[in-house]
N, C-alpha and C positions, 0 to 999 in steps of 0.2 A: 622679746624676752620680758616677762612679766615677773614680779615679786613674787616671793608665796602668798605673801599677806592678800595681793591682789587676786592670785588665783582663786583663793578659799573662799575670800568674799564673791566671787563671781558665780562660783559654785554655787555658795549657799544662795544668791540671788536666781538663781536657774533652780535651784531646789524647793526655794518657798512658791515661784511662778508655776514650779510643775502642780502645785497641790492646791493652787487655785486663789490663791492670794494677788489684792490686784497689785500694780505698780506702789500706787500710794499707801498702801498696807506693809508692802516690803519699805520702800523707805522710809515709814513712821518704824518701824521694827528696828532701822539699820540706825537709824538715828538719834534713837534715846541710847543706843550704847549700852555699855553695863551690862553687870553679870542677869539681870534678872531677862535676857531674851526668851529665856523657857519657858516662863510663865505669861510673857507678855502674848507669846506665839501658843500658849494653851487657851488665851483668854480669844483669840481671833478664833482661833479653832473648833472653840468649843461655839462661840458665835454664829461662826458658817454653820455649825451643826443643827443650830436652832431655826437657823434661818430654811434651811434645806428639808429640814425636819416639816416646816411648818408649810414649804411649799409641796412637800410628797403631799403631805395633806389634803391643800388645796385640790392638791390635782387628781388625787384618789377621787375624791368628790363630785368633781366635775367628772371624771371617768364612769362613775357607779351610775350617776344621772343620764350622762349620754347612752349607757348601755342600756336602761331602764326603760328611754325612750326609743331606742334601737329595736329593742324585744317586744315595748309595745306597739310599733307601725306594722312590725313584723305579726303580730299574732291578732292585729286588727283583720277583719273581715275584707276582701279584696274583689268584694262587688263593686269601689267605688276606687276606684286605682285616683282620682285628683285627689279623696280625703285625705288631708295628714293628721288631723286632727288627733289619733294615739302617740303621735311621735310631741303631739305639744301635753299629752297626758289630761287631754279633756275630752268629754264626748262628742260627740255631733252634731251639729243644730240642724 
């Protein structure tokens, strides 16, 4: 038999874990206390957003590149099945 106080806190520890906050993020959250958790929890929030943001990015990138060279080994001439040389996006020596 648990307090309520206990239970809500557990909650909300299960609820910030669900949205991807780490350990140490929930307890710097739990631990300054006070009313301003809303804001504190906007400011991680909007953080990961940035950070996620800028990894889609990355990885957009790397994806458009990889397909670039995908399409050109693909559309390179196939008299010479060892050349890879359009998949490095240079010509032939």
């Amino acid at each position: 038999v648990y307090a309520p106080e206990a239970l809500a806190r557990a909650r909300l520890v299960v609820g910030l874990r669900s949205i991807g906050l780490s350990i140490e993020q929930v307890q710097g959250l739990l631990s300054a206390g006070g009313s301003d958790l809303r804001a504190r929890l906007l400011g991680l929030l909007d953080q990961q957003l940035q950070e996620m943001s800028l990894q889609i990015s990355v990885l957009q990138g790397r994806h458009d590149d990889l397909e670039a060279r995908y399409r050109s080994l693909l559309d390179a001439p196939k008299d010479n099945t060892a050349c890879v040389c359009a998949a490095l996006l240079r010509t032939c020596d």
